[in-house]
C-alpha positions in Angstrom: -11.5 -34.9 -28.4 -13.1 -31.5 -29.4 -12.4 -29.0 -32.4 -10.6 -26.3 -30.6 -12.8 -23.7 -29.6 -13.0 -20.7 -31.9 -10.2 -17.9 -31.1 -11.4 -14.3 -29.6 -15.3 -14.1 -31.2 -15.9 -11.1 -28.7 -12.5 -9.7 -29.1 -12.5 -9.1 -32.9 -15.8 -8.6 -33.7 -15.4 -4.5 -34.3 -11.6 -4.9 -35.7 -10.8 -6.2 -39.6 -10.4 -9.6 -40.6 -7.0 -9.5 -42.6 -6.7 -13.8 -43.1 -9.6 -15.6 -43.8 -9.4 -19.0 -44.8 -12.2 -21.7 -45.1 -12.2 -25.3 -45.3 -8.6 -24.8 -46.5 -6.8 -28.1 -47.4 -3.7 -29.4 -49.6 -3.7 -32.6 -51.1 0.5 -33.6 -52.1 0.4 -36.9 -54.5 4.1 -38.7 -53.9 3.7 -41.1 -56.7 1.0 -43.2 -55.4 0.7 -41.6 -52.2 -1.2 -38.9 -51.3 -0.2 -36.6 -48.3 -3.1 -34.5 -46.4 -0.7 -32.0 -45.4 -3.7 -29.6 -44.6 -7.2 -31.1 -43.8 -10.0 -28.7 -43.8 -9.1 -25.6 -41.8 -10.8 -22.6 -40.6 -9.0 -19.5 -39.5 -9.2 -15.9 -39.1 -6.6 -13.4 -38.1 -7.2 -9.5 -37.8 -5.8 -6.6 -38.4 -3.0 -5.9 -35.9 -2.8 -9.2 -34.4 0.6 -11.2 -33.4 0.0 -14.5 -34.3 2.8 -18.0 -33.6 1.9 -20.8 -35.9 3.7 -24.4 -34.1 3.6 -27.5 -34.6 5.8 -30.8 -34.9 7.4 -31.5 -38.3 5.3 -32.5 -40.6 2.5 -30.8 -38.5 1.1 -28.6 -41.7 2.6 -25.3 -40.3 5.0 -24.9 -43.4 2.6 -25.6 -45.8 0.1 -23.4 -43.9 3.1 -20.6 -43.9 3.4 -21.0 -48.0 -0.4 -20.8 -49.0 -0.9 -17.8 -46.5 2.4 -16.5 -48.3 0.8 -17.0 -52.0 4.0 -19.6 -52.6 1.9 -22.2 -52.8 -2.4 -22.7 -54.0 -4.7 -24.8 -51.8 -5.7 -27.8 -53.2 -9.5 -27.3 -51.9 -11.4 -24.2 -49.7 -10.7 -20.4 -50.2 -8.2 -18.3 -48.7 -8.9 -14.3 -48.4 -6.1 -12.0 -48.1 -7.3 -8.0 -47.1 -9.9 -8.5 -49.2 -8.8 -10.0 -52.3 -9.9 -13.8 -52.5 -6.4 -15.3 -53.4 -7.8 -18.5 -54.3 -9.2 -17.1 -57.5 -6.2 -15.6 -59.0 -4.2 -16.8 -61.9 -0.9 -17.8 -61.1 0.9 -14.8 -62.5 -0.9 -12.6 -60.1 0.5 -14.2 -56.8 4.1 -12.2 -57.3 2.0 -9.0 -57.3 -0.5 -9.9 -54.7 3.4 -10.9 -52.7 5.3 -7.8 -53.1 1.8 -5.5 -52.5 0.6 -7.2 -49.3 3.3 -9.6 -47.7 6.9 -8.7 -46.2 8.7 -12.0 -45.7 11.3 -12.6 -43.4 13.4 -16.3 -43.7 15.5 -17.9 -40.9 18.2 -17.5 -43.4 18.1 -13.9 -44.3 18.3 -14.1 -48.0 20.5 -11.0 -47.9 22.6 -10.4 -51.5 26.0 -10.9 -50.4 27.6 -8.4 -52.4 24.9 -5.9 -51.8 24.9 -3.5 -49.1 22.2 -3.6 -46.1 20.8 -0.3 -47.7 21.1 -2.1 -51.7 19.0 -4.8 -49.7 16.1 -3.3 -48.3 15.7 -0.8 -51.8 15.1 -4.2 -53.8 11.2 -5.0 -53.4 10.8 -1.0 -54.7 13.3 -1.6 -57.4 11.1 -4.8 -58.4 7.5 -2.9 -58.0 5.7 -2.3 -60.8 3.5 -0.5 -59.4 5.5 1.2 -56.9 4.8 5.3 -56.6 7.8 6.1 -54.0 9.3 9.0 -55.1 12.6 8.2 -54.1 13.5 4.7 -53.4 16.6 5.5 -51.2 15.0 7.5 -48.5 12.1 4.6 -48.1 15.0 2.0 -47.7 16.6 3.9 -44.6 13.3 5.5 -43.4 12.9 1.3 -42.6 16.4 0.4 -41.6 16.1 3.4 -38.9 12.8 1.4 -38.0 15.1 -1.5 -36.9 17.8 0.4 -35.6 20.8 -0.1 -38.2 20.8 3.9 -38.9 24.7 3.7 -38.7 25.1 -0.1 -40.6 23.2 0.9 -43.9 26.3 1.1 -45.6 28.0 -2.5 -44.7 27.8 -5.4 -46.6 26.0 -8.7 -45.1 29.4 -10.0 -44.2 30.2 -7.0 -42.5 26.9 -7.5 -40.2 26.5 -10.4 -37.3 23.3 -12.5 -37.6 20.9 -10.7 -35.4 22.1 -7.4 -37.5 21.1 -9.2 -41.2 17.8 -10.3 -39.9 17.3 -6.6 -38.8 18.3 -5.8 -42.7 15.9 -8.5 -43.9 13.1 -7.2 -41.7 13.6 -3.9 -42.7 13.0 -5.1 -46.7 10.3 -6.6 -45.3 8.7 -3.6 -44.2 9.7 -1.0 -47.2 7.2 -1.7 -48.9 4.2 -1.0 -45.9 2.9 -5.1 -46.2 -0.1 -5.6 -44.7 1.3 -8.7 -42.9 4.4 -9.6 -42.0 5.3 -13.2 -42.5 8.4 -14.8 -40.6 9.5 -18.6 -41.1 11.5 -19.6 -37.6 13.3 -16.3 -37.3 15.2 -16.7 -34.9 16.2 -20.3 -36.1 19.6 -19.2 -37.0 20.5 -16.8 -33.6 22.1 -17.2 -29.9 19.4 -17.1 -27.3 20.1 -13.3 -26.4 20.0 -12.4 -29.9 16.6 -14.2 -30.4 15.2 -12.4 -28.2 16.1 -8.9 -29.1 14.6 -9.7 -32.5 11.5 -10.8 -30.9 11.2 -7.4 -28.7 11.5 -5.3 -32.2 8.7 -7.9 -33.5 6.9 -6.9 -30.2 7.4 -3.0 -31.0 6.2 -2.9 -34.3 3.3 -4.7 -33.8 2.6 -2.1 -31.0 2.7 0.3 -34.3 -0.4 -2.0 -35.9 1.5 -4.0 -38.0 0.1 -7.3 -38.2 2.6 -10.5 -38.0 2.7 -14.4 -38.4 5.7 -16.3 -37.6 6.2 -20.1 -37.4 8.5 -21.4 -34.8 9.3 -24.3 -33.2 10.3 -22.6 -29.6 7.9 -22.4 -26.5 10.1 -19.2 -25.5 9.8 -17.6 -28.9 6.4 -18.3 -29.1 5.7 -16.4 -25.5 6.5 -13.3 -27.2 2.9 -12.9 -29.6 -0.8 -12.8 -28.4 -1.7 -15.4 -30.0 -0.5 -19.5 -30.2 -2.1 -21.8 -33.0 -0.8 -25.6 -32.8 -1.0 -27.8 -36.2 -1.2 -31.5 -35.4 -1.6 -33.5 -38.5 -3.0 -30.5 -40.6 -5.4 -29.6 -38.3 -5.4 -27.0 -35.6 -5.2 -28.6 -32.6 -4.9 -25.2 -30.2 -5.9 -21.4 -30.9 -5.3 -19.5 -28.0 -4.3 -16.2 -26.4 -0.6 -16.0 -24.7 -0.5 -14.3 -21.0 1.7 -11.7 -22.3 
């Protein structure tokens, strides 16, 4: 069988190439074993695109999601992020690099439970070295407004049902202006209807330009972005546009 043919050439040639990876792979060694959990892989991904990463268990797409994350270094090949070639970069530079470029959103929230939603979403400022927001607490509900919690900023997690938390934990995602969003099975944890309201706000901000990757296992969810890449074996199998 064929490579995959390369996704969009004609369409991307005149926008920015924000993901560039080449010859990417990770190499695991489990005591004598060694795991290819990544073989080799091309891909880019531009500026404002809307991108599901699938893929079986054990496919790659996790380890994929944690190298394009900067949670994890590839073993072999380079890996470009907005410019900056990540795969040169010491260790201690790959929380900086995180907090300046990525917003991450989990399939379990990772919401402080005795923290309020608006205590939540000030954290990646508070934790910014570099960060030159004059005032913290107006960027915090400038983004939970974004999401549509105006009126829940001041309620703990507990006080907040699912889909409302991973509104909260999108909304720290975006406080600090990432230049890609990054979401690991986000709806994984939420009823169908609930699943798919978070997908629509997905939908509306990347209509605003704000480029996002998510891994997911659902055909459904993954109908939402422009864009479906398969893993099989830590190789990409399928890189095509959705119909939506």
């Amino acid at each position: 069988k064929s490579a995959p043919k390369a996704y969009g050439a004609k369409d991307v040639l005149m926008q920015k190439v924000i993901i560039k990876i080449h010859s990417l792979s990770k190499i695991y060694q489990m005591g004598e074993l060694q795991v290819d959990a990544v073989k080799k892989l091309d891909l880019e991904v531009c500026e404002g695109e809307y991108v599901a990463i699938m893929g079986a268990s054990g496919s790659g797409k996790s380890t994929l999601m944690n190298i394009l994350g900067c949670l994890d270094e590839p073993t072999f090949g380079t890996y470009s992020l907005d410019g900056i070639d990540v795969s040169k970069l010491k260790i201690d530079d790959y929380a900086e690099i995180r907090n300046q470029k990525l917003g991450f959103i989990f399939q379990t929230y990772n919401l402080l439970p005795r923290t309020t939603a608006l205590e939540n979403v000030e954290l990646p400022l508070i934790y910014d070295r570099k960060n030159n927001k004059r005032n913290i607490r107006e960027a915090a509900q400038i983004a939970l407004k974004k999401v549509g919690l105006a009126d829940r900023m001041n309620h703990l997690p507990s006080q907040l049902s699912g889909g409302q938390q991973q509104r909260v934990a999108i909304a720290r995602a975006l406080v600090n202006n990432p230049a890609i969003l990054l979401a690991d099975e986000p709806t994984g944890n939420l009823d169908t209807k609930t699943s798919y309201e978070i997908m629509e706000l997905f939908t509306e901000l990347n209509k605003k330009g704000i480029t996002i990757i998510l891994v997911t296992h659902e055909l459904d969810i993954a109908k939402f972005t422009k864009r479906n890449i398969v893993l099989r074996d830590g190789k990409i199998v399928e890189d095509t546009k959705t119909k939506r």
